[in-house]
KEZALUM-982095 format. One record per residue (C-alpha): residue number from 1; chain; z, y, x. Coordinates in pm, whole numbers, plus 50000, padded with zeros to 5 digits. Layout:
% KEZALUM-982095
REC   i ch    up north  east
REC NUM  A     Z     Y     X
...
% end
This chain:
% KEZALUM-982095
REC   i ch    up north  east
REC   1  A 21404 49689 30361
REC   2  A 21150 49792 30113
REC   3  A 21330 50108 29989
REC   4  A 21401 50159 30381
REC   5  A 20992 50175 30428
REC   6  A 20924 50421 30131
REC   7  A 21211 50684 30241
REC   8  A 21169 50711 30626
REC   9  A 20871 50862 30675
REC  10  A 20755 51107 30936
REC  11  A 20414 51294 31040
REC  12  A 20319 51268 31327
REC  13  A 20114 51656 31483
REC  14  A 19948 51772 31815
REC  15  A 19983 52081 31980
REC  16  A 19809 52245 32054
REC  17  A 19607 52106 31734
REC  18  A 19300 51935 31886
REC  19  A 19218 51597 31862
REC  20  A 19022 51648 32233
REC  21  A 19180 51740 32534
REC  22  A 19077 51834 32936
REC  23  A 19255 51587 33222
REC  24  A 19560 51805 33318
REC  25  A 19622 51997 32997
REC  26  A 19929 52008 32808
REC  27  A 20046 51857 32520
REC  28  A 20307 51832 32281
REC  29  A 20369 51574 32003
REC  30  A 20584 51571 31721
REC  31  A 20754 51343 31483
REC  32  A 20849 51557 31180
REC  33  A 21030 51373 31032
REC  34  A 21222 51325 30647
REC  35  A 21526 51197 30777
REC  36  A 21658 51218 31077
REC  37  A 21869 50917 31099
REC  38  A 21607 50697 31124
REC  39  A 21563 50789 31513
REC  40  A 21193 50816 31549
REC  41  A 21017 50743 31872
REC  42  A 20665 50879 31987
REC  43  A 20455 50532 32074
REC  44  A 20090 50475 32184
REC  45  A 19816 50219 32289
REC  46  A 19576 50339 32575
REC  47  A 19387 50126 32770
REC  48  A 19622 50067 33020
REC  49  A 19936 50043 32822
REC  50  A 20013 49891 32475
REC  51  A 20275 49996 32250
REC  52  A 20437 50197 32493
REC  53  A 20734 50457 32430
REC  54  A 20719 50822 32525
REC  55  A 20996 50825 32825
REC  56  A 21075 50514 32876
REC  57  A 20739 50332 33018
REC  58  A 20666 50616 33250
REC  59  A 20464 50883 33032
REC  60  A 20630 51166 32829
REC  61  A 20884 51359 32813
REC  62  A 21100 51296 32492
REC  63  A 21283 51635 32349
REC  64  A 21455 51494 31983
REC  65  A 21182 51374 31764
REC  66  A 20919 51549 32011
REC  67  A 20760 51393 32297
REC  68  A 20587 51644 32584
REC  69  A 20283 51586 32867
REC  70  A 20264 51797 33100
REC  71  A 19922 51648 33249
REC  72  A 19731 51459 33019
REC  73  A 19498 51264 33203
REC  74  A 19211 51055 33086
REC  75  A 19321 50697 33081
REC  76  A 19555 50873 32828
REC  77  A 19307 50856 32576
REC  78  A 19414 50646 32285
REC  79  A 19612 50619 31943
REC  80  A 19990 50762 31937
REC  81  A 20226 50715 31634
REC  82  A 20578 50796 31515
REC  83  A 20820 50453 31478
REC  84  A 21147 50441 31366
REC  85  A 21422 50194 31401
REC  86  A 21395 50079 31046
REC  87  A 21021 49981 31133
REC  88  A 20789 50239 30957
REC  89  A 20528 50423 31118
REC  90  A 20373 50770 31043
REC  91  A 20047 50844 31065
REC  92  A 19811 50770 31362
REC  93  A 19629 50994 31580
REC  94  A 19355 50912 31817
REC  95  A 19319 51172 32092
REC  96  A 19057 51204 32364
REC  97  A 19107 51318 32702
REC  98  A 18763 51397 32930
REC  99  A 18669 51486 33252
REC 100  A 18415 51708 33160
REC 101  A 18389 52113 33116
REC 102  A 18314 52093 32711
REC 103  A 18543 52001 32428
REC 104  A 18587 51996 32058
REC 105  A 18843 52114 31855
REC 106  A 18860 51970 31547
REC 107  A 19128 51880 31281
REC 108  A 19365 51601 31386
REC 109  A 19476 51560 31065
REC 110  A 19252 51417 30774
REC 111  A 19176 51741 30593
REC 112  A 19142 51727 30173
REC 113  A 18832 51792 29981
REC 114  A 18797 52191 29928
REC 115  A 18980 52293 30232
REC 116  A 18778 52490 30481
REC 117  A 18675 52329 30826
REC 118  A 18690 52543 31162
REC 119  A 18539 52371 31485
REC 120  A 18551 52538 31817
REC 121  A 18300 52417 32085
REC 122  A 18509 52546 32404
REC 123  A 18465 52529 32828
REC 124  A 18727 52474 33028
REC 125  A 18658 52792 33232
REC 126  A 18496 52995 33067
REC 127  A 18546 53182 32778
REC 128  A 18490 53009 32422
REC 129  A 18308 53251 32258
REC 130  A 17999 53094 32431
REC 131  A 17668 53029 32203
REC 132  A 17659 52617 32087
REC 133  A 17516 52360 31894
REC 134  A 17670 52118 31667
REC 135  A 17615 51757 31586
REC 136  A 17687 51510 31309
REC 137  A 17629 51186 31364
REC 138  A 17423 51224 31619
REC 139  A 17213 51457 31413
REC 140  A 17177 51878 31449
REC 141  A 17370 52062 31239
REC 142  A 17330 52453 31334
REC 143  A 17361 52614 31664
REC 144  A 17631 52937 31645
REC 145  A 17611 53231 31877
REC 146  A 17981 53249 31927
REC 147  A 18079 52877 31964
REC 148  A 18238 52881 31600
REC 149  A 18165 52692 31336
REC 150  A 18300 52661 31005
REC 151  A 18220 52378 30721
REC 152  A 18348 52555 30383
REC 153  A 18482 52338 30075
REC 154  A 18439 52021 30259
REC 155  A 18385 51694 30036
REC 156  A 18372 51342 30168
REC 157  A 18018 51372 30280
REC 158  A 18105 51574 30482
REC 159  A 18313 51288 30690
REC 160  A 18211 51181 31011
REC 161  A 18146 51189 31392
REC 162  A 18123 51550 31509
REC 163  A 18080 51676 31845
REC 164  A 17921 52001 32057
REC 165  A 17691 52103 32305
REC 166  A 17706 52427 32539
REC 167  A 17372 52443 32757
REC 168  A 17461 52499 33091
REC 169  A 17794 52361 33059
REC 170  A 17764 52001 32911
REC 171  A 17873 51803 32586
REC 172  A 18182 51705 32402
REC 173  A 18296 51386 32340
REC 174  A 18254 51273 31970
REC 175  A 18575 51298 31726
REC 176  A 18593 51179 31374
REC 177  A 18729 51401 31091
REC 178  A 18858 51202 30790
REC 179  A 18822 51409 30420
REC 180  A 19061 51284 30186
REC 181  A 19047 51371 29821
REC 182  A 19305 51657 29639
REC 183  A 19633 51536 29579
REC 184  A 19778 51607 29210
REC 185  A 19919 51919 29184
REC 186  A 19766 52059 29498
REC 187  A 19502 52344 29570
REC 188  A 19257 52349 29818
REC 189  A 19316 52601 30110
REC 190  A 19023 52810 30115
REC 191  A 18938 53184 30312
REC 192  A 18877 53250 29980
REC 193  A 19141 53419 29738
REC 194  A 19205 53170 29484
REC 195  A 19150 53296 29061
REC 196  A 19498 53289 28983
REC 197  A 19608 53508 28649
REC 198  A 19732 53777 28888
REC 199  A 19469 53888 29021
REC 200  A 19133 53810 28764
REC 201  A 19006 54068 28580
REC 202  A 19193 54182 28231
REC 203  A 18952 54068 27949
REC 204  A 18925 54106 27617
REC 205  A 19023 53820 27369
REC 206  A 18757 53704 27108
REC 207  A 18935 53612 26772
REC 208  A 18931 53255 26700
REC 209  A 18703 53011 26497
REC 210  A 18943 52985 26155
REC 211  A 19031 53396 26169
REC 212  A 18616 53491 26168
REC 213  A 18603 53201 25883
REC 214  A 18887 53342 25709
REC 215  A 18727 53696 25719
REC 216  A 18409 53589 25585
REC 217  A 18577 53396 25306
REC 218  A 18774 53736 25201
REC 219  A 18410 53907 25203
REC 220  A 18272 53700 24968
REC 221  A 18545 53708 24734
REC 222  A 18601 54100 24736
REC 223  A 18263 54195 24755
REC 224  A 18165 54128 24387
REC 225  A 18474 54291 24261
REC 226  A 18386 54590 24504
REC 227  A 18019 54639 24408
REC 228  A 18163 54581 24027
REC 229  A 18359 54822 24048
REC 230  A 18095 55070 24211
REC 231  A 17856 54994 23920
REC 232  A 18104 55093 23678
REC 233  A 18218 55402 23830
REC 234  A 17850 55491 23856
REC 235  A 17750 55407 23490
REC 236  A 18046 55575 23377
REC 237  A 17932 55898 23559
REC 238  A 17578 55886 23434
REC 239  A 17718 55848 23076
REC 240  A 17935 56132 23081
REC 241  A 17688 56371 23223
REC 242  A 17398 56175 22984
REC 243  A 17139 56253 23312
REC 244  A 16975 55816 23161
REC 245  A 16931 55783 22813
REC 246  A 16850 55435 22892
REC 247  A 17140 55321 23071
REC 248  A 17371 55510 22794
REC 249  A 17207 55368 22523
REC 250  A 17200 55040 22656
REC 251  A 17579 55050 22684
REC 252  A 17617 55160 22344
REC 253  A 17371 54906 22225
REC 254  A 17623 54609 22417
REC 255  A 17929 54773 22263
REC 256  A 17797 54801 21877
REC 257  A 17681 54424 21947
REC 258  A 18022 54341 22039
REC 259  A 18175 54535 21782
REC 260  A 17980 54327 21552
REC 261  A 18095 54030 21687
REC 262  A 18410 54082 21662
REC 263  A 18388 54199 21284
REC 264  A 18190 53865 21251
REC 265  A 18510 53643 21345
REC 266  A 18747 53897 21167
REC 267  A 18516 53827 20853
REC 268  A 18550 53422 20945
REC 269  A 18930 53411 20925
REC 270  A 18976 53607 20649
REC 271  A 18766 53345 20414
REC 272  A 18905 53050 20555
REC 273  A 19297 53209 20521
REC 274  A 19155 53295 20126
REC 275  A 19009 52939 20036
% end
């Protein structure tokens, strides 16, 4: 039964994908499931009805692993989940149904740290581009001119009780949004393009740590030998055009030393081989 519980699993979405709803819209919900086979049913709990199944307890329309409202009404507010025969569940949703001309839509789903956040403050009857202010927690967040509002790279602080206000028109109910952190492996979804190695721009590699010491060590051993050489070349120029006395006579000076020298140590052996 255990192995049963890890490999049917399902997800349970909304469409359309609000977590609010007016009395008399429609709604779909969906068990997407990972293997068919288990038969997955569409449940709920509302206040009037308690573990309930979508078809059979008068609500819903069932369509495979879907289940469809026509009218929603507002004692239809409450938490639906996918169940299979096996006994899993999916993931719950809570969804709110009002009365009233102003809702929020907000993401059923939890959404993951990084992703970008769209609310919509909307009427019932009137377009939804309408100017509104938005709440967290009971506190003001910012008022938008178009009734759009849009949280970018959420993090868990940003979790909460969110709703909207449209003067003239009313208030939203209040709807949590759960942040959950990045999955391994996963990127945040972002209206940004993400820096992938297709699109940055081409740069120019630095040479490493060990080749720069490596050069520096080749420096310092060739750069005696090359100034050596240089100071050769140029004393052996000045000697043959004889433009410094001092410098030629300085070299003959070192070589009649060393001549002498040598003659020295010639003189040595030749005594010693004698005696």
């Amino acid at each position: 039964m255990k192995l049963l519980n890890i490999l049917y699993t399902a997800r349970l979405t909304v469409s359309p994908s609000s977590s609010q709803f007016f009395k008399g819209d429609f709604v779909s919900l969906s068990c997407e499931e990972d293997d068919s086979s288990a038969g997955w049913t569409l449940r709920r709990n509302t206040s009037r009805q308690q573990r309930t199944q979508c078809g059979r307890d008068g609500w819903g329309e069932p369509a495979g692993s879907s289940c469809d409202i026509s009218h929603i009404y507002k004692w239809e507010t409450g938490v639906y989940w996918c169940e299979s025969r096996e006994g899993p569940i999916s993931n719950m949703v809570n969804l709110t149904v009002t009365g009233g001309s102003v809702i929020l839509q907000s993401p059923v789903l939890p959404v993951m740290e990084g992703d970008d956040v769209t609310l919509l403050c909307k009427t019932k009857t009137t377009p939804s581009n309408l100017p509104a202010a938005f709440y967290k927690d009971g506190s003001l967040i910012r008022k938008q001119p178009t009734g759009h509002m849009t949280i970018q790279h959420v993090s868990r602080s940003d979790e909460g009780l969110y709703k909207c206000d449209i003067s003239g028109h009313g208030e939203s109910p209040s709807s949590w949004i759960t942040v959950t952190e990045v999955s391994a492996g996963r990127q945040p979804t972002t209206t940004n393009s993400p820096i992938t190695s297709s699109n940055m721009p081409p740069t120019t590699s630095l040479p490493s740590y060990s080749t720069t010491l490596r050069l520096v060590c080749h420096l310092v051993v060739i750069c005696p030998y090359f100034i050596s050489t240089l100071l050769m070349v140029s004393l052996y120029r000045h000697r043959a055009k004889g433009n410094d006395p001092t410098i030629f006579l300085a070299t003959e000076t070192n070589t009649d030393g060393r001549l002498c020298e040598d003659y020295d140590d010639i003189a040595e052996v030749t005594t010693e081989h004698q005696l």
